[in-house]
N, C-alpha and C positions, 0 to 999 in steps of 0.2 A: 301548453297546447301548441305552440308555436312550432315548440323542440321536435312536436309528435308528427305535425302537418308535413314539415321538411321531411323526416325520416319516411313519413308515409309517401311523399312526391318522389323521392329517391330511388324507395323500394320499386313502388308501384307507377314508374316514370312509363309504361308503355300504354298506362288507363289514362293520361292525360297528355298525351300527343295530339290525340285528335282534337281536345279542348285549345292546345294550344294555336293550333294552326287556325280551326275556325275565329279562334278570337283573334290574332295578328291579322287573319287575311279580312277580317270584320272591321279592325280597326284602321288597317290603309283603303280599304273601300270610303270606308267615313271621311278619311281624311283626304282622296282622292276625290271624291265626290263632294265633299264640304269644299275644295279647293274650286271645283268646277260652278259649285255652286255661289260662289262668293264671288268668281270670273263675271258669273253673266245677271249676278241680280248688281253688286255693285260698281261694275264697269261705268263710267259716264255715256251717257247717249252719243251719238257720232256727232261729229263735227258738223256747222251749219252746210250742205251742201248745193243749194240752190243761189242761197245769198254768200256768199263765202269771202267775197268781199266788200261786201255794204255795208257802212256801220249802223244806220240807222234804216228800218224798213216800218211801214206805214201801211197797216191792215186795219177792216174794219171790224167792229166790236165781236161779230161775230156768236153772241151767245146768246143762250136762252134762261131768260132768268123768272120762274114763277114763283108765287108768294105763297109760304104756306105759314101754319098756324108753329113752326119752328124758326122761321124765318125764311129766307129767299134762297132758294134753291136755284142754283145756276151752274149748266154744263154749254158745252163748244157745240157750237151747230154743227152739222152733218153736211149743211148747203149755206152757208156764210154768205152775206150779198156781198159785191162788191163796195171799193171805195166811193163815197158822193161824190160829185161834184164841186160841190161847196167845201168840202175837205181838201180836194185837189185844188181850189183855187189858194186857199191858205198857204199852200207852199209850190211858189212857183218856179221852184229851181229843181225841184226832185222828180227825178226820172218816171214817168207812168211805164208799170210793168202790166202785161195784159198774158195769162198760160192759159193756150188751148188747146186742146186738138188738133195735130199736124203732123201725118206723116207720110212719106214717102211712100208709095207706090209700090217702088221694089228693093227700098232702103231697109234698115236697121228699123227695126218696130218698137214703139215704145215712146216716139219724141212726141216732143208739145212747140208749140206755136209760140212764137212770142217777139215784139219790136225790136226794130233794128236797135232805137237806142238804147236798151235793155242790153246790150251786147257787154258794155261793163259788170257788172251784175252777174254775167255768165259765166266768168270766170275763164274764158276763151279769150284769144285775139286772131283777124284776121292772119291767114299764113299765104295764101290766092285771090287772087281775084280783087273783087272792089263790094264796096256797099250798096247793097240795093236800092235803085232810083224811081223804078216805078211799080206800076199795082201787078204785073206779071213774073216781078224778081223775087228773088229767094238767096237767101245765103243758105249754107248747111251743112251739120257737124260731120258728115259723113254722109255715104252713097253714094255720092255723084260725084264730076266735075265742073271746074267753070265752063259754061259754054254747052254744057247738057242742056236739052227739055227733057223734064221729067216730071210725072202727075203726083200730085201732094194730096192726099184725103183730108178734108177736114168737116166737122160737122154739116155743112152745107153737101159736102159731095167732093165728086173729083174736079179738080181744074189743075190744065198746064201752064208750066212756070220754068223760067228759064233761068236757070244754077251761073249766080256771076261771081260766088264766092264761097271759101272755103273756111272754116274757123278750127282749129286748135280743139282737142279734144277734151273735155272738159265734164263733168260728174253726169250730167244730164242732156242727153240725143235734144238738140234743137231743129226749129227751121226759123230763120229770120224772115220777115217781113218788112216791109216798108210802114214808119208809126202808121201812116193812114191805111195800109189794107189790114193790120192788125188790128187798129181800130173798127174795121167795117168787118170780121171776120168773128170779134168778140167786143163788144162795145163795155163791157164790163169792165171794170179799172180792178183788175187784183191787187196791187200793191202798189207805193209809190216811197219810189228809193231816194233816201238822201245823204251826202256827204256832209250836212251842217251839223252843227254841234248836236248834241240831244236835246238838252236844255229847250234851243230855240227850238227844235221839234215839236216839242211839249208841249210848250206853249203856245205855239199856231194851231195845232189840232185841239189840244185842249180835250173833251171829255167826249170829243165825236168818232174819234179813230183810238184804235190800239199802237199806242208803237214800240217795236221789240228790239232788240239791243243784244249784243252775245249770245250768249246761247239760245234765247228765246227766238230767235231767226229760225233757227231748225225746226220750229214749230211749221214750217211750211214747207218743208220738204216731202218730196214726194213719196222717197221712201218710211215716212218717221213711221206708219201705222202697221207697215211691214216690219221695219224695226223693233217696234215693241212685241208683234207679233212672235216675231223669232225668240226675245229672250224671255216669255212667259210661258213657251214652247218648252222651250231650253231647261228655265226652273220648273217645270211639272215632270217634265222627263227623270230630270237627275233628284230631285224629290221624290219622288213616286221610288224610285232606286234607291234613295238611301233607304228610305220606308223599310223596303223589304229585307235589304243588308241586315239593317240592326232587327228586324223582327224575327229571319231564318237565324241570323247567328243565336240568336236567345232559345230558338226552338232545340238546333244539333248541339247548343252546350249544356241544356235541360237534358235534356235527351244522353247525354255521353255521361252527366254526374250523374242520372238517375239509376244508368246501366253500368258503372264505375261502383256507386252503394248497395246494388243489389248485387254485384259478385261481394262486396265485403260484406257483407248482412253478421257472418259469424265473426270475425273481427270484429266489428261493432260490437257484439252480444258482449264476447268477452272484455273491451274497454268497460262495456257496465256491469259485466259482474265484476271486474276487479278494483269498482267505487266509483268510475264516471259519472258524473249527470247526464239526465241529457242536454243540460244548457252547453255542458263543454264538449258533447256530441256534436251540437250544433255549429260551437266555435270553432271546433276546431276542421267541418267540412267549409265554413266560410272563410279560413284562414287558406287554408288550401286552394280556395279558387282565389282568393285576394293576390294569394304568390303568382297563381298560374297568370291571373290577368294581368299583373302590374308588368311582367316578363313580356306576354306575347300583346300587348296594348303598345307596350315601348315600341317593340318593333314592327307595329303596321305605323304606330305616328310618326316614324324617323322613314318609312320607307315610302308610305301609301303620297305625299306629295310630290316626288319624283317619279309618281304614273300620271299625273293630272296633265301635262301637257298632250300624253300620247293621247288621253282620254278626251280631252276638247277636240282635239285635230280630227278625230275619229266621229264626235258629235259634228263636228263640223262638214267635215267633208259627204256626211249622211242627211247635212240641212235639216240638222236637229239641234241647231245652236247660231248663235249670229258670226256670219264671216267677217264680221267687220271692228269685233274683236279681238285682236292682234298679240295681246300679253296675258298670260295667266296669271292671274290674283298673285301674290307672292304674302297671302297674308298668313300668319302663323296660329293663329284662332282657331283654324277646321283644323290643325293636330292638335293641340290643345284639347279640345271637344272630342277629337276621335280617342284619346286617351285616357279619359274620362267617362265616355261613353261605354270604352271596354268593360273597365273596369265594373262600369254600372249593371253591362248587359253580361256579366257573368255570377256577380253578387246577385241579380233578379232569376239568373237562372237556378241558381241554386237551390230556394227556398224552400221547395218540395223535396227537392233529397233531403236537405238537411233535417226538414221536419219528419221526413218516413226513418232516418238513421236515428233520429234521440227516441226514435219512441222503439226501437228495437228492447226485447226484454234481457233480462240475463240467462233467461233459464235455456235462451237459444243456444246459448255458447254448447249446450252439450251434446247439440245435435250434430252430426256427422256431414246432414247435408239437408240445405233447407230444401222445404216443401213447396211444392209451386202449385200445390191445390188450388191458391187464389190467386190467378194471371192478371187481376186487375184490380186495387183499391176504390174502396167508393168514391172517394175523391174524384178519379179520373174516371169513373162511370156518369157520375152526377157533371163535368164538365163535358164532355164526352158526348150524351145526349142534349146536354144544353143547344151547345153549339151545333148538333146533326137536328135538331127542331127548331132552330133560329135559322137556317139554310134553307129548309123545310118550309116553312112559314114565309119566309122572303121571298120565294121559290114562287109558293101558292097566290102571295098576292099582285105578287109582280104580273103572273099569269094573266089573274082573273079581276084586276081592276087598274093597273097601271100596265100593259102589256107594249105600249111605248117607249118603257124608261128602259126597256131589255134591248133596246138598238143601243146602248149608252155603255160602253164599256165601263165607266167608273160605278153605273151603278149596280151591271150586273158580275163585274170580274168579281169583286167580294165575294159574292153568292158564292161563286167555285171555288173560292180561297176559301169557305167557311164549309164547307162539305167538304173539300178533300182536308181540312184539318180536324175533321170530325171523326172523318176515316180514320188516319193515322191514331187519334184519342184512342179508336174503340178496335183496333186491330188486335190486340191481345185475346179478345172477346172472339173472334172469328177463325182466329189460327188455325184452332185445334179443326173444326168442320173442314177449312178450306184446303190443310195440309193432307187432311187423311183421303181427300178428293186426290189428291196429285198425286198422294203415294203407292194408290192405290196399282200403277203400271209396275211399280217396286215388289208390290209382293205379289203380284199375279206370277211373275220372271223368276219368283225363289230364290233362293241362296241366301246366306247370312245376313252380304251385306244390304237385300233391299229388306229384308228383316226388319235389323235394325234403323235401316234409314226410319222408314214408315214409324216404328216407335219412339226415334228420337224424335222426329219432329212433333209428333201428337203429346208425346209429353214432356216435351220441354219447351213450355208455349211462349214462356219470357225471351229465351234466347231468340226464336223462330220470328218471334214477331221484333224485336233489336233490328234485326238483319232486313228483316220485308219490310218493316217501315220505311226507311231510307228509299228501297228499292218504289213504294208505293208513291212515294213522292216524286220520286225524282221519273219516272213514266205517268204517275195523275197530271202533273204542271204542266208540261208541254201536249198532251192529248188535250187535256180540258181548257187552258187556254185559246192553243192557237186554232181549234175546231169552232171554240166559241168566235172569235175572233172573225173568222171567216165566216161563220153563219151571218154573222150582225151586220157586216158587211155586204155579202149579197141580201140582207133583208132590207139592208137601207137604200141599192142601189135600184130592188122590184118596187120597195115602197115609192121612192123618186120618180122612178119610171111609169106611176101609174096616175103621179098628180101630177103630172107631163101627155096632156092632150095633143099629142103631133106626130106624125109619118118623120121629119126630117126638122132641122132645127139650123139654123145661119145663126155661126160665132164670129166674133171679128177673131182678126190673124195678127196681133203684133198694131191693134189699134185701140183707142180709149171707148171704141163702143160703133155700132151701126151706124152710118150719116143717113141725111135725112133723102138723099139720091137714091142710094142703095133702098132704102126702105120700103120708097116709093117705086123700085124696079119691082121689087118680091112682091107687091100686091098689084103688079098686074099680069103677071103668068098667070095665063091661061089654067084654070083648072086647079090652082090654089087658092084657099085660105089664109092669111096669115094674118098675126096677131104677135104684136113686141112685146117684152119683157124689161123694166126699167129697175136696176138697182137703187134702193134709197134709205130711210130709217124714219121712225118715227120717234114720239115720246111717249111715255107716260107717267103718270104718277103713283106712285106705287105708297100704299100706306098714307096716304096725303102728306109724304116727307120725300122720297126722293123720288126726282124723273130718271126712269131709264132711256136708254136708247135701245129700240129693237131694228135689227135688222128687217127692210120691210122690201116687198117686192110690186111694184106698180105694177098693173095690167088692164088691159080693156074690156077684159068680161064681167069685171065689178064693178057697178055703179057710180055715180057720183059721190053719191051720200053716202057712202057701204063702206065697209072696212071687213075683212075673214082671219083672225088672230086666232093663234093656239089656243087650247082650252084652259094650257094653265095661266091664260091673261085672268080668268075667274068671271069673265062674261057667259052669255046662255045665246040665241041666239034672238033676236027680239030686242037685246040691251041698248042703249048707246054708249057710247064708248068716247072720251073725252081725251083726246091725240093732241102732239102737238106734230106739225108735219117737219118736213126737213127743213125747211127756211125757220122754221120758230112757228108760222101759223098754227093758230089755235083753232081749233075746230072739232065736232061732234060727228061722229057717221055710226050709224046701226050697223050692228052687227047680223049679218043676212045668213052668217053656217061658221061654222070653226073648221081649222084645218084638220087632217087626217093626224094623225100621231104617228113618229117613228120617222120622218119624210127624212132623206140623207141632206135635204138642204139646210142651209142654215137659217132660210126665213122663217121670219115670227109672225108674220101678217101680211096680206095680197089688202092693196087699195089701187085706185082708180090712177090711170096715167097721171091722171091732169092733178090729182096730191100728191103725185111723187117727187115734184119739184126737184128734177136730178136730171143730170144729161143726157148723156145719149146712151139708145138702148142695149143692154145686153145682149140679148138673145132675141132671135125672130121666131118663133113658131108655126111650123107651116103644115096643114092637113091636105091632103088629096083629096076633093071633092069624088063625091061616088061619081061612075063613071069615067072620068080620066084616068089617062094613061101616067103610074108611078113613073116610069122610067122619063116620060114626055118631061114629065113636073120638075123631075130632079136637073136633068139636064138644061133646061133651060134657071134652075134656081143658080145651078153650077155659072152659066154663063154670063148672070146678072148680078154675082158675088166675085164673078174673074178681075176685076180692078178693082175693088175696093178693098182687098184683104181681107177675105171673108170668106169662111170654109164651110160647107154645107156636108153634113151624118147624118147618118139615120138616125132614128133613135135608140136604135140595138146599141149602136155604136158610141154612142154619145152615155148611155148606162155605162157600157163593158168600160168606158176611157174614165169615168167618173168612181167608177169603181174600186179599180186598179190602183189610181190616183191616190185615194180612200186607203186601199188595204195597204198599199205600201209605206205609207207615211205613219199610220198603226202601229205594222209589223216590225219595224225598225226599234220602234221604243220599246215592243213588247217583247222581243227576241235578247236586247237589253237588258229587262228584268228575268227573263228566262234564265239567261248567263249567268246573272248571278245569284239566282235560286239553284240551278243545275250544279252550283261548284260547289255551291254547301253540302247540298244533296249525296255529290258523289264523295265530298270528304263526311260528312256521315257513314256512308256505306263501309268507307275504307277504316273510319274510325272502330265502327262495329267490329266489322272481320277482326280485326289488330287484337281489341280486346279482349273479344270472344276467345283465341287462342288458346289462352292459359286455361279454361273449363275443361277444356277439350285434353287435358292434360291425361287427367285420371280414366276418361276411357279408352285413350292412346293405349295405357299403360294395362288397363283391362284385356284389351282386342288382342296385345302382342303378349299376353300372356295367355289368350286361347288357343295362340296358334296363331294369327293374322299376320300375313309380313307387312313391310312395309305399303306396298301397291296396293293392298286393301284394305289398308289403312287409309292412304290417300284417296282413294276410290269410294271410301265411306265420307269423310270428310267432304268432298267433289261432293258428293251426292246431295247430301243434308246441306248447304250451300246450294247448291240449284233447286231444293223444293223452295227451301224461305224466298229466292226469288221468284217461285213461280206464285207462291204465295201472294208476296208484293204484286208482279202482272196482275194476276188476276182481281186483286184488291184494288189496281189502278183503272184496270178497265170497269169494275162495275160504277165506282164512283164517277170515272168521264162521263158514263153510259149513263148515271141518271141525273148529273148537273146538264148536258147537255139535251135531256128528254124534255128536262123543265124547259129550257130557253127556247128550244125547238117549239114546246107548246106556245108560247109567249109570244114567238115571232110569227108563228101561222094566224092570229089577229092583227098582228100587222103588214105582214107582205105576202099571209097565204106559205105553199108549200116554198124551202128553201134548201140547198144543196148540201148535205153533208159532208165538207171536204175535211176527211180526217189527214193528217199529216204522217203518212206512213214513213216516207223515207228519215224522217226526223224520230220518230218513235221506234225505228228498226236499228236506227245507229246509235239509240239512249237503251234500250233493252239488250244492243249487242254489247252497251259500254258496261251495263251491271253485270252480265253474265263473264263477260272478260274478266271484271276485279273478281267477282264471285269464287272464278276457278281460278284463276292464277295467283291471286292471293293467298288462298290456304294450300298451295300447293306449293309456295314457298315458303309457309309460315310451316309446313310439315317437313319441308325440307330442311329446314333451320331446327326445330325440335331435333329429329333423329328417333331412333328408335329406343325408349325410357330402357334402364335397368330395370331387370325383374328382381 
């Protein structure tokens, strides 16, 4: 069998090009992607950047530990208290470090507050100036000079200070202080830094402080939760991509063996009339793909790691991966595994040819030319429909009992992947109606060749639908993603915008949140409202085994005792609800209404300022009392946010920015997986056309024996190629048109009516790309033929 698979790969080397290419280009994706993925899950975390040269740091416990019936469940607080007192006296040599709130007026945005003597710690050295002597001095990392007045924001408000020193630029934007105003500015002791051995650390604090050492320092940086952020980011991206890599390559090399066995169907017959089984039917089309893989596997694993570098650079520079990543993996595993992989994802695609080739009979061998009566096996009817009532049904109840979970790309993109792969199943099934639709302008015009077009394509429903598949996908993917994409999108930003009670809304600009100045300027213009917004988390216990942390959002129009959580916290409204708050406090507050579903925010719960135990405020919310003058309102909101670094939007504006924000960070990863669904897609198309040629043989050989020259030859061929495409359009449009009819329903219970932005100019240069291979393709595949001997 071995002998027979070569000679048949030999003969018939132009039925498994396309095989080869999608499996090489399958396999360097994997290993490209494996490599990118092995960069950012097993990079070590960055370097300690706050403490960077302190060996020993001194933080306090910090956690929250409850008891369950498993044992003690214990996670990192959200709001950590400071170090004691009694802590701090233990060790009277180590540096008190105190990080606040501090920044410049019209500096660099971003820095924090913290004591002169903390200046070691900083990883700076004085370069100007001198050390701050009294409560009105400041050193700092940048913006100023010595010798400036310049206003410093810090939780209390604006106050002027006079720049006597300059520092060395260093991981983290500071302002120095003087120990006592830093003391009186945040009386909190965040850390206390020491040079002593560890040991005696250890043992002065003993079991009332945490103390961290190497690495564990970086636990208090300020970037660390943005950091981890980015590479979870990173691995879901490039996950989600391998996903579809090795899922599309399995689909177009199914797809190429299946359309590869049905041109040899009478070859087959005759290997079993001349004594075959079908077991060495079988062996010998898995032998065949075994050659083709182990070939084109080698060559994505030897090539696809020498893309990894451009392909990080490119996550990267789209802040879709961590910048602070520097080296790509150099580990040899993800080709290993891509080659392997191949291998696996061409032996799985096989399994249905192979089974439809052993069960050919003998008696075919004597037919002339098989019969295509039956365009589709039950097999692929009964999988076919499965999958087009599992879309169906997912469809239906996403609508009508979870119409929340359709703002969620992960859980509604499936839905479209599982309908437009229902499509593609059952397109054999449709051919015939949708082609004799199209052909129809063919024989109104007469002549021969819209004659025959119109009847090639109606009865030759196998080939017709080979060609429109490919074409159906590769125009469904980009319609029905990136339209859904953008519905979700503006449904999360009307949703947002509608549990957003405010005319105009004050953000800080390049600061850690509104000071308590500022806050108190906004409530007292004339003829506003306003109402802050505090970021913070709570806990809870989920299953009486693990406490989560929910993102939570403080505010003043809930209660004391009240808390408003999602519905899937699994409360009614009347419950009480057993939280623990950001500091670790324990406490109970009824639940007074659950949130709306779908909100583009990411809170899980609104509780009372005074349980938000978290800094300073996010957002100001501000309404225009009836009667007042909008323009009065904003204008003066404008002039009471002018120094503190505080930008005042409407709220049109503050949607469209949030929005935006939203789609583009999306569209980036999503555009990604399009890419390399699109390349499979179009080597499908090309794989088809290539194969197809050889059928096309015998009525070349027909046409030019009626009379047909060449050019209506070619013009028949053209022809029959752009119905199966219009085929495919057509078949991609109804399928966009009713994945997104669902989500559209879905989303009008959560944000009401939402904007259909289809993406034309993306779907006009994917429709001009198939049309292009379409016709140019067989119009050099006819050109390379010639005209047969009669």
């Amino acid at each position: 069998m071995l002998t027979l698979s070569l000679a048949t790969l030999r003969v018939r080397w132009r039925s498994f090009v396309g095989m080869f290419v999608a499996l090489a280009l399958g396999s360097a994706l994997v290993a490209a992607l494996g490599q990118v993925l092995a960069t950012t899950a097993g990079a070590a975390d960055r370097e300690p950047q706050r403490y960077p040269d302190v060996p020993v740091v001194v933080v306090s416990l910090g956690e929250l530990s409850v008891p369950t019936w498993q044992g003690a469940e214990t996670v990192p607080l959200a709001q950590p208290p400071g170090v004691s007192a009694a802590v701090a006296a233990t060790l009277p040599h180590a540096v008190v470090d105190r990080v606040f709130p501090a920044t410049l007026a019209t500096g660099p945005g971003g820095s924090v507050g913290r004591p002169w003597s903390a200046l070691r710690a900083a990883g700076g050295h004085l370069v100007a100036g001198r050390a701050p002597a009294a409560d009105d001095e400041i050193v700092v990392s940048g913006g100023a000079q010595p010798g400036d007045r310049t206003q410093v924001i810090t939780a209390a408000g604006v106050r002027a200070y006079t720049v006597v020193g300059v520092i060395s630029p260093s991981s983290e934007n500071s302002v120095f202080f003087t120990d006592v105003r830093a003391a009186q500015l945040s009386p909190r002791i965040d850390a206390l830094l020491s040079w002593q051995p560890e040991a005696d650390v250890r043992a002065a604090v003993g079991a009332q402080a945490r103390v961290l050492v190497s690495d564990e320092r970086a636990r208090l940086d300020p970037n660390r939760e943005s950091d981890g952020d980015a590479r979870n980011n990173a691995n879901t991206i490039v996950g989600i991509a391998l996903g579809f890599a090795i899922f599309i390559s399995i689909a177009v090399v199914a797809a190429a063996f299946a359309f590869a066995v049905g041109q040899r169907h009478r070859e087959m017959a005759l290997l079993r009339a001349a004594g075959a089984t079908p077991g060495q039917i079988r062996r010998m089309i898995y032998l065949e793909a075994l050659v083709v893989s182990v070939l084109a596997a080698g060559v994505g694993a030897v090539t696809g790691p020498y893309a990894a570098p451009a392909l990080f650079d490119w996550l990267v520079a789209r802040r879709m991966a961590p910048d602070w990543i520097d080296t790509v993996s150099d580990s040899a595993v993800p080709a290993y595994l891509s080659f392997a992989s191949g291998i696996l994802v061409a032996l799985l695609a096989v399994v249905t040819a192979a089974w439809r080739a052993s069960r050919v009979r003998p008696v075919e061998a004597l037919r002339e030319a098989q019969a295509q009566a039956q365009a589709m096996p039950l097999s692929r009817w009964v999988l076919g429909l499965g999958t087009l009532a599992t879309a169906l049904v997912s469809m239906v109840v996403t609508a009508v009992f979870d119409p929340g979970s359709a703002t969620n790309r992960k859980t509604y993109m499936p839905v479209l992947m599982l309908l437009i792969a229902a499509a593609a199943l059952l397109a054999p099934a449709v051919v015939r109606p949708t082609a004799r639709l199209l052909t129809r302008p063919f024989e109104r015009l007469g002549g021969t060749i819209g004659m025959l077009v119109a009847a090639a394509a109606a009865s030759s429903a196998r080939r017709t639908a080979a060609l429109a598949t490919p074409v159906l996908l590769t125009v469904a993917l980009p319609a029905a993603l990136l339209a859904a994409s953008t519905m979700t999108d503006a449904a999360k930003a009307v949703a947002d915008a509608k549990s957003v009670q405010a005319d105009y809304l004050v953000l800080p600009d390049g600061t850690a949140g509104l000071d308590a100045e500022l806050t108190a300027s906004l409530r007292s213009v004339p003829g506003a409202d306003v109402s802050t917004v505090t970021e913070t988390s709570v806990y809870t216990l989920e299953g009486d085994t693990v406490l989560i942390r929910r993102p939570t959002q403080g505010v003043e129009s809930v209660p004391d005792d009240a808390i408003v959580p999602e519905p899937d916290w699994g409360y009614r409204v009347g419950d009480t609800a057993r939280v623990w708050l950001a500091d670790g406090t324990e406490t109970r507050l009824r639940v007074i209404r659950l949130l709306s579903p779908g909100a583009a925010t990411a809170t899980a719960a609104l509780v009372n300022q005074r349980n938000a135990r978290a800094g300073l405020p996010s957002t100001a919310l501000v309404e225009v009392r009836s009667g007042a003058d909008p323009a009065a309102v904003e204008a003066a909101l404008r002039r009471a946010a002018q120094t503190h670094r505080a930008k005042v939007v409407s709220k049109r504006q503050w949607s469209a920015a949030a929005a935006a924000g939203s789609a583009s960070a999306s569209r980036l990863g999503l555009l990604m997986v399009l890419g390399i669904l699109l390349t499979y897609t179009t080597i499908a198309l090309v794989n088809t056309l290539v194969m197809g040629a050889p059928d096309r043989a015998g009525e070349r050989r027909t046409l030019h024996l009626l009379g047909a020259d060449r050019g209506q030859v070619l013009r028949y061929a053209l022809a029959e190629s752009l119905v199966a495409v219009g085929v495919g359009v057509v078949l991609a449009a109804a399928v966009a048109a009713a994945g997104l009819s669902g989500l559209l329903v879905a989303l009008l219970r959560v944000a009401g009516p939402v904007p259909l932005d289809v993406p034309w100019t993306v779907l006009g240069a994917v429709v001009s790309g198939c049309v292009l291979i379409a016709t140019v393709l067989p119009a050099l595949l006819e050109r390379a033929a010639g005209a047969p001997n009669a």
